[in-house]
PDB file of N, CA, C, O and CB in Angstrom:
ATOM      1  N   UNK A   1      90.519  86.746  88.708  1.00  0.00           N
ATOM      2  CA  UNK A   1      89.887  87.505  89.770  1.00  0.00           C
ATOM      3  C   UNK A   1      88.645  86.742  90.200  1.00  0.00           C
ATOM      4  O   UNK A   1      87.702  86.592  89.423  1.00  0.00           O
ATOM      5  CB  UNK A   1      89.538  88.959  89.309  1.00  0.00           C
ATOM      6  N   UNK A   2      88.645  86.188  91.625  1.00  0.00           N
ATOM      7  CA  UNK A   2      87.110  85.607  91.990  1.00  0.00           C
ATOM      8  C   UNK A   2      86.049  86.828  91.760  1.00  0.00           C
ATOM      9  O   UNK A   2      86.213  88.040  91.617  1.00  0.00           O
ATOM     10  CB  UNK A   2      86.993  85.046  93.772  1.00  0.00           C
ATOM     11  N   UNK A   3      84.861  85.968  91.787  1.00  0.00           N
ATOM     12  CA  UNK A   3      83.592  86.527  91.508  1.00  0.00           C
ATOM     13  C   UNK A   3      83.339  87.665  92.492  1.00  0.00           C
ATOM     14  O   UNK A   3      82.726  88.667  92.123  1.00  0.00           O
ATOM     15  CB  UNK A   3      82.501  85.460  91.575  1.00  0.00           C
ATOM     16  N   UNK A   4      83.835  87.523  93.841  1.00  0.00           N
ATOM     17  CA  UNK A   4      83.479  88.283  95.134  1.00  0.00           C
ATOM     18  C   UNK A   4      84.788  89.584  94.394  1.00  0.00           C
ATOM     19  O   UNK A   4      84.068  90.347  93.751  1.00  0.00           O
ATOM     20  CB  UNK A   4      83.876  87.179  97.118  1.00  0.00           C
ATOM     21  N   UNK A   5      85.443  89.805  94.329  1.00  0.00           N
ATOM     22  CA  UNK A   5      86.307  90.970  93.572  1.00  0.00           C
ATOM     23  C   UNK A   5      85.778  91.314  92.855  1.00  0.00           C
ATOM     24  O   UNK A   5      85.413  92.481  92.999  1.00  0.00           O
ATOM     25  CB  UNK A   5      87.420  90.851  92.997  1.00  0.00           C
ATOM     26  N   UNK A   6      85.343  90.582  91.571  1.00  0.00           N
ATOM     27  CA  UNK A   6      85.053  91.209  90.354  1.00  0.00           C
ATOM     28  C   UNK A   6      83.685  92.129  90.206  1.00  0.00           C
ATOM     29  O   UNK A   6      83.426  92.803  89.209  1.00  0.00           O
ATOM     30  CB  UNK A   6      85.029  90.122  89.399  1.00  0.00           C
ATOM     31  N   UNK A   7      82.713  92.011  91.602  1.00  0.00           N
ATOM     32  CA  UNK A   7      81.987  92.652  91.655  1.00  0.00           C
ATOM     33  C   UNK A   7      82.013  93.941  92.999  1.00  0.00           C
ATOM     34  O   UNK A   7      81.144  94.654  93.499  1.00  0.00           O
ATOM     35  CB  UNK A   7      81.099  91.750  91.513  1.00  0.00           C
ATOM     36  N   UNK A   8      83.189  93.798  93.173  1.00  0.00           N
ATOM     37  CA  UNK A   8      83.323  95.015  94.213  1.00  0.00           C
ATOM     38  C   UNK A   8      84.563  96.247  93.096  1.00  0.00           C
ATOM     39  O   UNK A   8      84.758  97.445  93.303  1.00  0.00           O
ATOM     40  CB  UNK A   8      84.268  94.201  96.191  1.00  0.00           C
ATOM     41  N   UNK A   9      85.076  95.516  92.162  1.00  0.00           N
ATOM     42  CA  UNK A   9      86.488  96.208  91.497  1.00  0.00           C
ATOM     43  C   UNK A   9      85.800  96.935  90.165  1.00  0.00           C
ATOM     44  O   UNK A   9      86.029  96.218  89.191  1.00  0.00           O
ATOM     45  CB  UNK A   9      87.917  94.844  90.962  1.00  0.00           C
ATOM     46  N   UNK A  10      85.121  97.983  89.836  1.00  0.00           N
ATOM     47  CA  UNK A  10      84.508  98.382  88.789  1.00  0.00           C
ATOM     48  C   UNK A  10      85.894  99.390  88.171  1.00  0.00           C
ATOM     49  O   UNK A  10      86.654  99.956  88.957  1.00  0.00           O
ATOM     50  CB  UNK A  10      82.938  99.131  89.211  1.00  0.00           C
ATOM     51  N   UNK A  11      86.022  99.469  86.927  1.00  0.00           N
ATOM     52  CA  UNK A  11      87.496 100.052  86.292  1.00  0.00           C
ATOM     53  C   UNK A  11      88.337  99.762  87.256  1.00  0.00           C
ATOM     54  O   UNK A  11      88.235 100.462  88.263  1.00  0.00           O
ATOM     55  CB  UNK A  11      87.658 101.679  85.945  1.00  0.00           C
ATOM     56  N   UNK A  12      89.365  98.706  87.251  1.00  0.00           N
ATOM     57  CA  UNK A  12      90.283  98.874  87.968  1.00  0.00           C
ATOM     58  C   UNK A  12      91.702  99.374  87.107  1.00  0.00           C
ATOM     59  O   UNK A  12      92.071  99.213  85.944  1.00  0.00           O
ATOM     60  CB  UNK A  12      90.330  97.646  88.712  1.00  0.00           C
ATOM     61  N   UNK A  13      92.303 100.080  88.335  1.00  0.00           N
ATOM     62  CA  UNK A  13      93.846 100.669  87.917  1.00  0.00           C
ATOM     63  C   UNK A  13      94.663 100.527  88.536  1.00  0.00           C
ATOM     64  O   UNK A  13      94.612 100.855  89.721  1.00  0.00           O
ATOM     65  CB  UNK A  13      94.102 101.837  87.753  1.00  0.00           C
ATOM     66  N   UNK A  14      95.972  99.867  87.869  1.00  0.00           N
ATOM     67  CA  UNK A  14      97.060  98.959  88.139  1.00  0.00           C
ATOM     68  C   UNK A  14      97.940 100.464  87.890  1.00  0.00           C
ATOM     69  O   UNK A  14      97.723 101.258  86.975  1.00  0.00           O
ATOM     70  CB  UNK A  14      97.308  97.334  87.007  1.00  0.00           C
ATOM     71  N   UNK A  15      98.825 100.581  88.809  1.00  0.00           N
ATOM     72  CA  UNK A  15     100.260 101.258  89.405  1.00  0.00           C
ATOM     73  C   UNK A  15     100.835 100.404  89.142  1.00  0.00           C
ATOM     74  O   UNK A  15     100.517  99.217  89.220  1.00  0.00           O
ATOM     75  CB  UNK A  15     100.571 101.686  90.827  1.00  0.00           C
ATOM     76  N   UNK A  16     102.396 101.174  88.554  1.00  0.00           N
ATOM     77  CA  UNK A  16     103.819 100.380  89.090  1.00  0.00           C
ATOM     78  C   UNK A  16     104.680 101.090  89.297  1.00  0.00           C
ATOM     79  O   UNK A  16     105.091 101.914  88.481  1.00  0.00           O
ATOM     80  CB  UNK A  16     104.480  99.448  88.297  1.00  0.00           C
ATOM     81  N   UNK A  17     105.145 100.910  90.471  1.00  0.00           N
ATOM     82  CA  UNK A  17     106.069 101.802  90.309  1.00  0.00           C
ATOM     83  C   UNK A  17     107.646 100.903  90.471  1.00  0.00           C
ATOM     84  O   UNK A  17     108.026  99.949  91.150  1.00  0.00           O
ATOM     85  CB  UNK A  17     105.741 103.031  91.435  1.00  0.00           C
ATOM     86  N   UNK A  18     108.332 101.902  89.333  1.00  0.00           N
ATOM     87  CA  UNK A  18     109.857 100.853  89.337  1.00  0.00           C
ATOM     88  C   UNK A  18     110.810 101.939  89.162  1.00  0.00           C
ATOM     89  O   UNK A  18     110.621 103.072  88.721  1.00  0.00           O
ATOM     90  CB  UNK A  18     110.103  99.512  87.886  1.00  0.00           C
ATOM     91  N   UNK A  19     111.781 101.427  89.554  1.00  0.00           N
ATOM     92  CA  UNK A  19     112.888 102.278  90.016  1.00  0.00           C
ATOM     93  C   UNK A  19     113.966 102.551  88.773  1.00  0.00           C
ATOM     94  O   UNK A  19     114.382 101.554  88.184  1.00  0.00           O
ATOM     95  CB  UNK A  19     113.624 101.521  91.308  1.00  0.00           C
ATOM     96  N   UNK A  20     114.322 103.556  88.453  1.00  0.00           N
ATOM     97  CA  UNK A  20     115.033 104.247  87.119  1.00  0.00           C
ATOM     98  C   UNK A  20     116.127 103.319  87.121  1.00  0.00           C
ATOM     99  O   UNK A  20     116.590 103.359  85.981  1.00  0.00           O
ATOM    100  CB  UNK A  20     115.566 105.992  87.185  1.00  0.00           C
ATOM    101  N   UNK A  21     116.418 102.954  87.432  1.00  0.00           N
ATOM    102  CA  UNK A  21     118.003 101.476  87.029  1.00  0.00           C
ATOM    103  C   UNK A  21     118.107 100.323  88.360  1.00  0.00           C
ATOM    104  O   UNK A  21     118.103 100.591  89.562  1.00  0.00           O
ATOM    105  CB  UNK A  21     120.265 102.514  87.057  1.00  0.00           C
ATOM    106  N   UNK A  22     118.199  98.963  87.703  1.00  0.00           N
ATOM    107  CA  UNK A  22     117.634  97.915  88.324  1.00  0.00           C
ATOM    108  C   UNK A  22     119.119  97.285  88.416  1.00  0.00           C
ATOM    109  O   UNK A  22     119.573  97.311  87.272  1.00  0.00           O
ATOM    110  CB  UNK A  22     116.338  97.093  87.512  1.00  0.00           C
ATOM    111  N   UNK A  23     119.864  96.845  89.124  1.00  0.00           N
ATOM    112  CA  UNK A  23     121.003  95.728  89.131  1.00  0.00           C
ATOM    113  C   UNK A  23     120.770  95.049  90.166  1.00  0.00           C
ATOM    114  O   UNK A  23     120.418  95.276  91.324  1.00  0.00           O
ATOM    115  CB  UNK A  23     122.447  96.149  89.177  1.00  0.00           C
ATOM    116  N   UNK A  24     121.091  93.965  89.395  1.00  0.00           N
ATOM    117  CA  UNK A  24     120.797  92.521  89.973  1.00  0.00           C
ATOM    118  C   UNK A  24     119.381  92.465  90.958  1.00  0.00           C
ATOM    119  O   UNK A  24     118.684  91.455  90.860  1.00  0.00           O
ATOM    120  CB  UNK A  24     122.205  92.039  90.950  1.00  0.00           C
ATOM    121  N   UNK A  25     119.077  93.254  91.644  1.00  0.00           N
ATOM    122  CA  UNK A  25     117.573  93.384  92.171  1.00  0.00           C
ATOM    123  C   UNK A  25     117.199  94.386  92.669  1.00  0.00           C
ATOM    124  O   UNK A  25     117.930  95.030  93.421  1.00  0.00           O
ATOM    125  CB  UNK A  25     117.190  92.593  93.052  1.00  0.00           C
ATOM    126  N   UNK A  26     116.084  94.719  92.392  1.00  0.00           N
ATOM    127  CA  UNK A  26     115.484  96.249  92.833  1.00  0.00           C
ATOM    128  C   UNK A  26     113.923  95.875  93.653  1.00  0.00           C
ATOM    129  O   UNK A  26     113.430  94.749  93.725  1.00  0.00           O
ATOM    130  CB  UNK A  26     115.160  97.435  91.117  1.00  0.00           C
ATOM    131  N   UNK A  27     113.316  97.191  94.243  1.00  0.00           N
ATOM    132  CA  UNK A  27     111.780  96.494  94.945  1.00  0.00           C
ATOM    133  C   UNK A  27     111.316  96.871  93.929  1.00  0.00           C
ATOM    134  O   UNK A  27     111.944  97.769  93.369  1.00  0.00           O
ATOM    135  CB  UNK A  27     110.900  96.994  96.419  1.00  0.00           C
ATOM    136  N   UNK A  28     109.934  96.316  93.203  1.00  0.00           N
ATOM    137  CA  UNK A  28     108.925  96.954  92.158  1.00  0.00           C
ATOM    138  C   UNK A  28     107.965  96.852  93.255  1.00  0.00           C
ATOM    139  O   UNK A  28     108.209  96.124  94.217  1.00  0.00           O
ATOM    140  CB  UNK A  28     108.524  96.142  90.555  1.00  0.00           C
ATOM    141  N   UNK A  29     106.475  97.799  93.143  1.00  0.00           N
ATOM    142  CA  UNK A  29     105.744  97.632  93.860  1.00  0.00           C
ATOM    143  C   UNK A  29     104.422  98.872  92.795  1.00  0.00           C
ATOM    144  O   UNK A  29     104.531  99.343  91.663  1.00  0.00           O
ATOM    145  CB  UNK A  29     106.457  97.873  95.500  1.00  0.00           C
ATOM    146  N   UNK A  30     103.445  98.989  93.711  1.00  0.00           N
ATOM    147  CA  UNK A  30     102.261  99.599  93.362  1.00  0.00           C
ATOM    148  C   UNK A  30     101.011  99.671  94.022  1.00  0.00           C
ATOM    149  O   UNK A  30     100.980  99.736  95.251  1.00  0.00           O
ATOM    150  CB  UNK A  30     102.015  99.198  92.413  1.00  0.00           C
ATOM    151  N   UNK A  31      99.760  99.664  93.199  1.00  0.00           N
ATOM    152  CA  UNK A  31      98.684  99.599  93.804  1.00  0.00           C
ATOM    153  C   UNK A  31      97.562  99.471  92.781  1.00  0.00           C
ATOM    154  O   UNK A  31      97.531 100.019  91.679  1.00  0.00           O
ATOM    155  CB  UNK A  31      98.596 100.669  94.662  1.00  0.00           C
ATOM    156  N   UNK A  32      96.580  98.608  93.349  1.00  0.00           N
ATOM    157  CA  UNK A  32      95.400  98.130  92.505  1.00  0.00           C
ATOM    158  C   UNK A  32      94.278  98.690  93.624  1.00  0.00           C
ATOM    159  O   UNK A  32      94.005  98.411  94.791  1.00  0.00           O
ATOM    160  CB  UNK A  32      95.374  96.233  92.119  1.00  0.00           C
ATOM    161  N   UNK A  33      93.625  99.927  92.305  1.00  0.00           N
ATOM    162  CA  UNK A  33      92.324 100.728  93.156  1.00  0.00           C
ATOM    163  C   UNK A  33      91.188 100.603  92.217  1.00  0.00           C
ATOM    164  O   UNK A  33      91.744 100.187  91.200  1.00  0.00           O
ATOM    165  CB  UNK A  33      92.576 102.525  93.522  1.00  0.00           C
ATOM    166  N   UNK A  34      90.060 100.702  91.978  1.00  0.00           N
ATOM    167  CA  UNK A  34      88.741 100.794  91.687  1.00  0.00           C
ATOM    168  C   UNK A  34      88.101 102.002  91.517  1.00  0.00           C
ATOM    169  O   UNK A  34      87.767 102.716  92.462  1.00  0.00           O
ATOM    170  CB  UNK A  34      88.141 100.215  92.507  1.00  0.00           C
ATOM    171  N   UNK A  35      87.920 102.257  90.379  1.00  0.00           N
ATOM    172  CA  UNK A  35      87.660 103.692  89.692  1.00  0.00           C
ATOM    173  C   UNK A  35      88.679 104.628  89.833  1.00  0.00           C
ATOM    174  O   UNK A  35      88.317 105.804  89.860  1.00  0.00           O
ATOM    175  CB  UNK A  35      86.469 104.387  90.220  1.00  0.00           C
ATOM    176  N   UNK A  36      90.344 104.293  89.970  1.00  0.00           N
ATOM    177  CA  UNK A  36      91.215 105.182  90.360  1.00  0.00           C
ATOM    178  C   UNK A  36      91.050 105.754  91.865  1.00  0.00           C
ATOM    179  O   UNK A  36      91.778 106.603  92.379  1.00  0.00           O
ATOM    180  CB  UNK A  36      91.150 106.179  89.392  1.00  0.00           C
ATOM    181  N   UNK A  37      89.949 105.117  92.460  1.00  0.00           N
ATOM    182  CA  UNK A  37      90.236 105.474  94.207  1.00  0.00           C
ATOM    183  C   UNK A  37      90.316 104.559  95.008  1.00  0.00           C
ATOM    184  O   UNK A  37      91.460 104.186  95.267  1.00  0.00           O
ATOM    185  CB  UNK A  37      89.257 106.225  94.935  1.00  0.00           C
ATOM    186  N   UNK A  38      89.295 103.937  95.616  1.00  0.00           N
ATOM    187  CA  UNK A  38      89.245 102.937  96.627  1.00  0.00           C
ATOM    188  C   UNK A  38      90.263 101.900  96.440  1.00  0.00           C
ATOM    189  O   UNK A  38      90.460 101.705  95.241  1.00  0.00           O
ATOM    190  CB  UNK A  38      87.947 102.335  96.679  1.00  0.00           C
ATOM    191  N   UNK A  39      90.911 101.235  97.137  1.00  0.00           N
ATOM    192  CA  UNK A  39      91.816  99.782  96.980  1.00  0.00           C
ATOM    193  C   UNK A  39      91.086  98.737  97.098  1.00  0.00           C
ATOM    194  O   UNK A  39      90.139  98.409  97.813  1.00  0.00           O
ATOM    195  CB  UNK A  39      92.920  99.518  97.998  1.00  0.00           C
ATOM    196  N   UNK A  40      91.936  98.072  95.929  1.00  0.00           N
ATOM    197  CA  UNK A  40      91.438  96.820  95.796  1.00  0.00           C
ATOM    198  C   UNK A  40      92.047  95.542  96.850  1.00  0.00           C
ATOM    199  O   UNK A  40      93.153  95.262  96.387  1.00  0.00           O
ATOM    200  CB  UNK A  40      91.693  96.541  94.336  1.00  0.00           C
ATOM    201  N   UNK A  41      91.844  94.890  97.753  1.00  0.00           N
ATOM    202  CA  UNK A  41      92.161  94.290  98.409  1.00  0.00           C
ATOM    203  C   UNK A  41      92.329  92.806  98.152  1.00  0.00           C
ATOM    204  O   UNK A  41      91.214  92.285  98.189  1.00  0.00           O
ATOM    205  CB  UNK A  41      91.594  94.641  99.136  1.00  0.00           C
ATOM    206  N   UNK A  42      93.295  91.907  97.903  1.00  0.00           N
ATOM    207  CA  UNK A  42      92.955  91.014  97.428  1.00  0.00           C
ATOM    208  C   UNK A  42      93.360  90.066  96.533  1.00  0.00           C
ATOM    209  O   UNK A  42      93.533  88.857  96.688  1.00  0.00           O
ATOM    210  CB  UNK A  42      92.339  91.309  97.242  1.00  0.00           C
ATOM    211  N   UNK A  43      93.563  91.156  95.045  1.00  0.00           N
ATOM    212  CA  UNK A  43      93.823  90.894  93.778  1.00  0.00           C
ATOM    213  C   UNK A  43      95.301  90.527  93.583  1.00  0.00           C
ATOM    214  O   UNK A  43      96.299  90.957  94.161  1.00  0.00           O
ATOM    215  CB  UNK A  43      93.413  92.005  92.994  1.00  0.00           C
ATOM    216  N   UNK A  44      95.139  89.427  92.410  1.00  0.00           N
ATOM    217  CA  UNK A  44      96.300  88.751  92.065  1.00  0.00           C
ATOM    218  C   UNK A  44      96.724  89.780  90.719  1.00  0.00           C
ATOM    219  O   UNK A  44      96.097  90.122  89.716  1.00  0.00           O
ATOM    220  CB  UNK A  44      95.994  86.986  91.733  1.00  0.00           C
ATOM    221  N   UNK A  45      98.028  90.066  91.202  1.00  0.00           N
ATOM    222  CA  UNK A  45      98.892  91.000  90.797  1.00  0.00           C
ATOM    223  C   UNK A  45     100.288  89.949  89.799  1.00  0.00           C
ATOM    224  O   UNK A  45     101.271  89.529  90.410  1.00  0.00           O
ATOM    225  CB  UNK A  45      99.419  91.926  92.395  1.00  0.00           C
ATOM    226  N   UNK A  46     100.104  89.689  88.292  1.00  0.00           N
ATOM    227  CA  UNK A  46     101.682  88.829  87.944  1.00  0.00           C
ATOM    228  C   UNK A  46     101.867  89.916  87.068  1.00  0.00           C
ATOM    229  O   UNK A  46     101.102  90.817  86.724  1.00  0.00           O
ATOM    230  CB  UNK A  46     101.819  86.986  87.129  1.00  0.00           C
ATOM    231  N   UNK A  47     103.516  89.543  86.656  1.00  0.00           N
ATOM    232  CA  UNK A  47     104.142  90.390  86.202  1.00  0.00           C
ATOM    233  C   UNK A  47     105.158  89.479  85.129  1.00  0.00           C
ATOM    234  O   UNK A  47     105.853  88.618  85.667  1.00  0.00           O
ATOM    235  CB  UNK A  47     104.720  91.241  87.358  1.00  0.00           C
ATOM    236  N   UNK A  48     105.218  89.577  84.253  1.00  0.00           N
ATOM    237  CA  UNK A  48     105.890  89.138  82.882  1.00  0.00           C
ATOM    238  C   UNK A  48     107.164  89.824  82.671  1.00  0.00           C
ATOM    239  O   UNK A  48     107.438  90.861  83.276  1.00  0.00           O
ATOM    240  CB  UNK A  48     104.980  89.453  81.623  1.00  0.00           C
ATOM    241  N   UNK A  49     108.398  88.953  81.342  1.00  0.00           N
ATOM    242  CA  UNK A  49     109.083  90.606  81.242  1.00  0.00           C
ATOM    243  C   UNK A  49     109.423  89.399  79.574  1.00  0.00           C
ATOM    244  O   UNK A  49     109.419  88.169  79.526  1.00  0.00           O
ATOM    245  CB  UNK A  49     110.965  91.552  82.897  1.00  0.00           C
ATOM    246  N   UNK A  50     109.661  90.363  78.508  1.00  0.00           N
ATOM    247  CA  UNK A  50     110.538  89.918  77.363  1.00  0.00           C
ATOM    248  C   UNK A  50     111.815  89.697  77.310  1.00  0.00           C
ATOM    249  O   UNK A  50     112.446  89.913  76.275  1.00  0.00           O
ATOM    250  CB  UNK A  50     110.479  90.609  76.523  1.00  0.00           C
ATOM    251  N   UNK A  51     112.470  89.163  78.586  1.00  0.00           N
ATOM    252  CA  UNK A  51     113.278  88.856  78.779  1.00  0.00           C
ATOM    253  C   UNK A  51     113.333  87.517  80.017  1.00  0.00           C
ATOM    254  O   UNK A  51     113.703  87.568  81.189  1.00  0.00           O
ATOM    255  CB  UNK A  51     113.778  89.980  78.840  1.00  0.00           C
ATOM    256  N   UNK A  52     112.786  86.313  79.175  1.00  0.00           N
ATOM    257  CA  UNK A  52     112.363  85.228  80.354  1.00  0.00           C
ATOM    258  C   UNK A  52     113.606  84.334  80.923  1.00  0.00           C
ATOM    259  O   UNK A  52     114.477  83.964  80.136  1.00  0.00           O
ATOM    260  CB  UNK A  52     111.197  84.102  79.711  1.00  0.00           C
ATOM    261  N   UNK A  53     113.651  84.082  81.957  1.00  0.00           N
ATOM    262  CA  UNK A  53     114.510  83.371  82.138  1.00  0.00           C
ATOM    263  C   UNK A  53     115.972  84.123  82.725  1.00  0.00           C
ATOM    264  O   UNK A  53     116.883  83.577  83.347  1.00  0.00           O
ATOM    265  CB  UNK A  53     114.529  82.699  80.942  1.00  0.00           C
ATOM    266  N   UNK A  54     115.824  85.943  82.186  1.00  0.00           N
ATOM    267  CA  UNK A  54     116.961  86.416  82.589  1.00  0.00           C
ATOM    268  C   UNK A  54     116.563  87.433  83.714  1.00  0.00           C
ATOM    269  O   UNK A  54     117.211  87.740  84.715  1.00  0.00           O
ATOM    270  CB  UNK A  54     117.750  86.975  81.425  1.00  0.00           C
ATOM    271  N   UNK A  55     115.549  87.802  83.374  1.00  0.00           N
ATOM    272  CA  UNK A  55     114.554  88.498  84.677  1.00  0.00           C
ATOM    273  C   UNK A  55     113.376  87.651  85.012  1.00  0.00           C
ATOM    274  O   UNK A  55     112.504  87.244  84.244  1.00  0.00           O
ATOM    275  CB  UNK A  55     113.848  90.052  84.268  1.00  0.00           C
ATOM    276  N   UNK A  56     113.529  87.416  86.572  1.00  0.00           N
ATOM    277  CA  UNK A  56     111.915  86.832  87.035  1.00  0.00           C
ATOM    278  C   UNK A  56     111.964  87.815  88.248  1.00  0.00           C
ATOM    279  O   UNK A  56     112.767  88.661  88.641  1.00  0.00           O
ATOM    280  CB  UNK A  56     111.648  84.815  87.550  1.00  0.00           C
ATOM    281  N   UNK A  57     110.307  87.156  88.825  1.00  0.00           N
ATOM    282  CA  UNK A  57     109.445  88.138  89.741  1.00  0.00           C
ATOM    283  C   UNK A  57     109.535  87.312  91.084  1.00  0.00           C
ATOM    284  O   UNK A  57     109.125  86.160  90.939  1.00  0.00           O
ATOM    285  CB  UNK A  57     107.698  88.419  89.173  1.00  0.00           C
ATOM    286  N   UNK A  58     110.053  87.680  92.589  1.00  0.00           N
ATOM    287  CA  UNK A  58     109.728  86.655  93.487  1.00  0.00           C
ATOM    288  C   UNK A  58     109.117  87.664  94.468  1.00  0.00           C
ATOM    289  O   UNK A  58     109.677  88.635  94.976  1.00  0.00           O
ATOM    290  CB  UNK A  58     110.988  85.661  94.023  1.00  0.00           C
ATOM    291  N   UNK A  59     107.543  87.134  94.672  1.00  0.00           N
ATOM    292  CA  UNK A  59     106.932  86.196  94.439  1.00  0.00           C
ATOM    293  C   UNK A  59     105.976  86.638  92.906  1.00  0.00           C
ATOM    294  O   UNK A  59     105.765  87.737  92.393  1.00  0.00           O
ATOM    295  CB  UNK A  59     106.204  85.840  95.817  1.00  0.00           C
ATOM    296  N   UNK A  60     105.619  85.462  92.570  1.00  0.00           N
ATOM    297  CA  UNK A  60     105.078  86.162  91.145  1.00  0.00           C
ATOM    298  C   UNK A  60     103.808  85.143  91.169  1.00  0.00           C
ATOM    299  O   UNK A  60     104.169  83.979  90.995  1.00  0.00           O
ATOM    300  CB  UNK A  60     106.293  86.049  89.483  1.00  0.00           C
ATOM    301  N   UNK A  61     102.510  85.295  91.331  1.00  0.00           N
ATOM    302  CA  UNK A  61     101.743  86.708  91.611  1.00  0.00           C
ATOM    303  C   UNK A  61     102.311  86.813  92.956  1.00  0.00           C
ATOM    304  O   UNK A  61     103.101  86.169  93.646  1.00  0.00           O
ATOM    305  CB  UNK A  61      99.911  86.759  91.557  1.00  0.00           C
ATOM    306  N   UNK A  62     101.323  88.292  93.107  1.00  0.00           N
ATOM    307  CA  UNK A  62     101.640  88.511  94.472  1.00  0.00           C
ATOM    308  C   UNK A  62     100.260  88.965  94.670  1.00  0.00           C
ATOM    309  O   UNK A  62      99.497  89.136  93.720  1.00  0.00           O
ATOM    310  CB  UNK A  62     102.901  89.525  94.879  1.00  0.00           C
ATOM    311  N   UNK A  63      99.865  89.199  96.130  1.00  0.00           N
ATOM    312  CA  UNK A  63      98.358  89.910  96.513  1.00  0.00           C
ATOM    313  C   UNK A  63      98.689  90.829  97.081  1.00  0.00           C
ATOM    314  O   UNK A  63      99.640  90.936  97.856  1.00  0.00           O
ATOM    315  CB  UNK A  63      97.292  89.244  97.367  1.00  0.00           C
ATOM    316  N   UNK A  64      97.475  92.074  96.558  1.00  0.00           N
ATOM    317  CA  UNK A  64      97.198  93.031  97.306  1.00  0.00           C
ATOM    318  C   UNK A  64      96.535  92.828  98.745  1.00  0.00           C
ATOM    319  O   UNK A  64      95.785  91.989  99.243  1.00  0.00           O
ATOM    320  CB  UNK A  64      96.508  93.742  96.551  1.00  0.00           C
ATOM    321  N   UNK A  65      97.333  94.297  99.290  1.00  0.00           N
ATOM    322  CA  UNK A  65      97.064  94.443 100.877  1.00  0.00           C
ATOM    323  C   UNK A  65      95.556  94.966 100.978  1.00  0.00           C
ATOM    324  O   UNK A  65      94.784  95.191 100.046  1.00  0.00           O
ATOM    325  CB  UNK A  65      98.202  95.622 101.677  1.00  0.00           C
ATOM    326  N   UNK A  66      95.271  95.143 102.776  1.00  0.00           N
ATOM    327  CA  UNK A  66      93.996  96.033 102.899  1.00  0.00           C
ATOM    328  C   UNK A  66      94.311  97.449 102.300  1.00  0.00           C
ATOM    329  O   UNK A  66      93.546  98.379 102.554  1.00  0.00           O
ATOM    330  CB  UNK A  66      93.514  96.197 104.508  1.00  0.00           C
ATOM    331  N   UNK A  67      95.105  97.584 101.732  1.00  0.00           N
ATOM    332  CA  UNK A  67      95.568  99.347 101.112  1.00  0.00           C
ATOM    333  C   UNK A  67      95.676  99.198  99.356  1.00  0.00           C
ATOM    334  O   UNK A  67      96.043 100.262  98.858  1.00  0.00           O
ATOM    335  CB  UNK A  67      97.630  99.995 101.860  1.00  0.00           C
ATOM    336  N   UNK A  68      95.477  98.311  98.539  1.00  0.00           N
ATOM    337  CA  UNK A  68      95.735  97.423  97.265  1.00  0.00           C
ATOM    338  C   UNK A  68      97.169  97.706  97.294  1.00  0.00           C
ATOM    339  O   UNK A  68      97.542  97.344  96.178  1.00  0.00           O
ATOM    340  CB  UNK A  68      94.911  97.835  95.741  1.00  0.00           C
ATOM    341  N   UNK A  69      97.704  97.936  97.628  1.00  0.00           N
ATOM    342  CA  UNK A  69      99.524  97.771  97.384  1.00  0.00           C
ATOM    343  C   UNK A  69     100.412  96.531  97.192  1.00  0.00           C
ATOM    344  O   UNK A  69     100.624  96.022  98.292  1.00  0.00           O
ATOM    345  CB  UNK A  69     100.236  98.270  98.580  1.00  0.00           C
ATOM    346  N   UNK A  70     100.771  96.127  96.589  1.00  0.00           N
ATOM    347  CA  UNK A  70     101.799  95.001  95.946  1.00  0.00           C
ATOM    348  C   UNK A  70     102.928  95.612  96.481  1.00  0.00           C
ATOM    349  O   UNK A  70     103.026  96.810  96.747  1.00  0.00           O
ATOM    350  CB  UNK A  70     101.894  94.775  94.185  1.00  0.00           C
ATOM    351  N   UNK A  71     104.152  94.382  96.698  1.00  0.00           N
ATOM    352  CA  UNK A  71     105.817  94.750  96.698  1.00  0.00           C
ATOM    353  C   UNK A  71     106.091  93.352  96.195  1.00  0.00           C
ATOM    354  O   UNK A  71     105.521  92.387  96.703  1.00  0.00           O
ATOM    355  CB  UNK A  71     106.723  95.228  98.384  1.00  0.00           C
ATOM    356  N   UNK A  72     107.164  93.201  94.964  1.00  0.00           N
ATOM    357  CA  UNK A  72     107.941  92.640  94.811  1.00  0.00           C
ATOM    358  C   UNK A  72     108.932  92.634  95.118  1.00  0.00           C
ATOM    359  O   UNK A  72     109.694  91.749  94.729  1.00  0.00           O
ATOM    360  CB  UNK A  72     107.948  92.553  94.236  1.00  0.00           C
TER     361      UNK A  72
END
């Protein structure tokens, strides 16, 4: 997170929302807000899984909008 974020983003909270059964590809998406309200605009959003190589993320990171919302 640059310096100019990290001092506008005080507690930030990461959403995800994912969809109850995934084949072959589904949208994941969410939102990154600041104290649980305001959006974070900006922020680099990656996403991992314990299963490498058999699940990946495109694009992985991704940035939040003027609304902090991510879509994978």
């Amino acid at each position: 997170m640059t310096k100019q974020l990290s001092e506008k983003c005080c507690n930030p909270t990461i959403t995800l929302i994912v969809p109850c059964e995934i084949k072959c590809q589904a949208v994941i998406s969410g939102k990154v807000t600041s104290n649980g309200v305001c959006p974070v605009e900006g922020a680099k959003v990656c996403l991992s899984s314990s299963l490498p190589g058999i699940v990946n993320f495109d694009p992985n990171p991704t940035i939040t909008d003027e609304n902090g919302e991510y879509i994978w």
